[in-house]
Each structure stands twice: as structure tokens, then as C-alpha cells.
N, C-alpha and C positions, 0 to 999 in steps of 0.2 A: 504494500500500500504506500502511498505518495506519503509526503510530509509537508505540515505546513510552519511557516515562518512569520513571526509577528517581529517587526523592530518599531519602537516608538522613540521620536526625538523630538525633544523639547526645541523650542527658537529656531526652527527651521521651515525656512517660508517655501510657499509654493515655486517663485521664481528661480529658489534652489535647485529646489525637484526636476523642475523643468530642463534646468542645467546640466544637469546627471544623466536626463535623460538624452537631451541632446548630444551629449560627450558621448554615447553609449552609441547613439545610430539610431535612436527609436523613438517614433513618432507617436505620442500616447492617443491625440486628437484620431487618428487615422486607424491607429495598430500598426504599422508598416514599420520595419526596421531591423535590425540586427540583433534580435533577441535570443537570450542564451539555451544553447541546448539543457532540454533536461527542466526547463519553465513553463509549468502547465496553466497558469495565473498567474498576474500580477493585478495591485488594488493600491491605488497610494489618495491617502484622504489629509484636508488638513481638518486640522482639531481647531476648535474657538480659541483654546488658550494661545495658538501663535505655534503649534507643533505640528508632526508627520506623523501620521502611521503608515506601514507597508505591512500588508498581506501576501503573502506568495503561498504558492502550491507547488511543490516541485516534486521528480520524481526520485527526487533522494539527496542527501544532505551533500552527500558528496559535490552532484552537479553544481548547488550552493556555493559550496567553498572554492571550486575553480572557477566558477564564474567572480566573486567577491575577490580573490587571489589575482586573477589576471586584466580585470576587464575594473569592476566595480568600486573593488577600493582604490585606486589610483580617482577614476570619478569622480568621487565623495571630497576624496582630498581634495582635488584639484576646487572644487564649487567650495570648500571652508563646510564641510559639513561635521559636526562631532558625531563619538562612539554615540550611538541610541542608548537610551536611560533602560531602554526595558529589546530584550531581543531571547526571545522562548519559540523552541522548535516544538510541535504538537505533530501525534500521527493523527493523519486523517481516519475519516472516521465516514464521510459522504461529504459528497461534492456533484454538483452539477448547476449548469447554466441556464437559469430562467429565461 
């Protein structure tokens, strides 16, 4: 079964986000881009207080950690993003698209 991934970050604006994604290849408006193998969802929402959350669905922690290793953390860096305040791996449990 797939795995899911929560990271939440305090002070980090959507314009960020955007950034990251940009830097990445991936058009969020459209879907279109260079998105990592092994990424079954992505969800990135901002919170009232001024923060990020990101949901993902992957099909295993592993494809996670080489996608954050090669591609993601360098990213983050680059836009000035910090470590997330809360980042907890869940097995899935159901999943499906409304």
C-alpha cells in the first residue's frame, strides 16, 4: 500500500510555493510538468495563520526521499523555505479521486 506524507510550515507564503514549484518544472494551474516518479498526489493548501500544508500520496517513502535528495531540497533552499514544524509519514488506508 502507498504512503502518505503530511509536512506543515509555519511563514511560508503561497508565492513560495509557487516558486518551488516553478524551480521543479511543474505547472500546479494546468498539472503539466516534470513530476517525480513514484507521486501518486500532491495537495498544497495555505492555512489562515500565514503557513503551508502539503499532502502527498506516494508509492513509497523511498521514491520521497530521492525525489527531496535530488530535485526538492535544493528547491526549498533555493525559495528560503525552512525545515516544516510538523512532517509525519501515514500508511494509506483509501484513496480515491472525486
Amino acid at each position: 500500500m502507498a504512503d502518505v506524507l503530511i509536512l506543515e510550515f509555519d511563514a511560508v507564503s503561497t508565492a513560495q510555493y509557487d516558486q518551488v514549484n516553478e524551480t521543479l518544472g511543474i505547472d500546479m494551474a494546468s498539472g503539466a510538468g516534470d513530476w517525480p516518479a513514484g507521486l501518486l498526489s500532491h495537495t498544497g493548501a495555505a492555512s489562515e495563520s500565514g503557513g503551508l500544508a502539503v499532502v502527498e500520496v506516494w508509492e513509497s517513502q523511498q521514491h520521497q526521499e530521492e525525489f527531496m535528495n535530488t530535485r526538492l531540497g535544493p528547491a526549498l533552499g533555493k525559495s528560503g523555505i525552512p525545515e516544516p514544524r510538523r512532517a509525519e509519514w501515514l500508511t494509506l488506508a483509501g484513496h480515491q479521486h472525486a
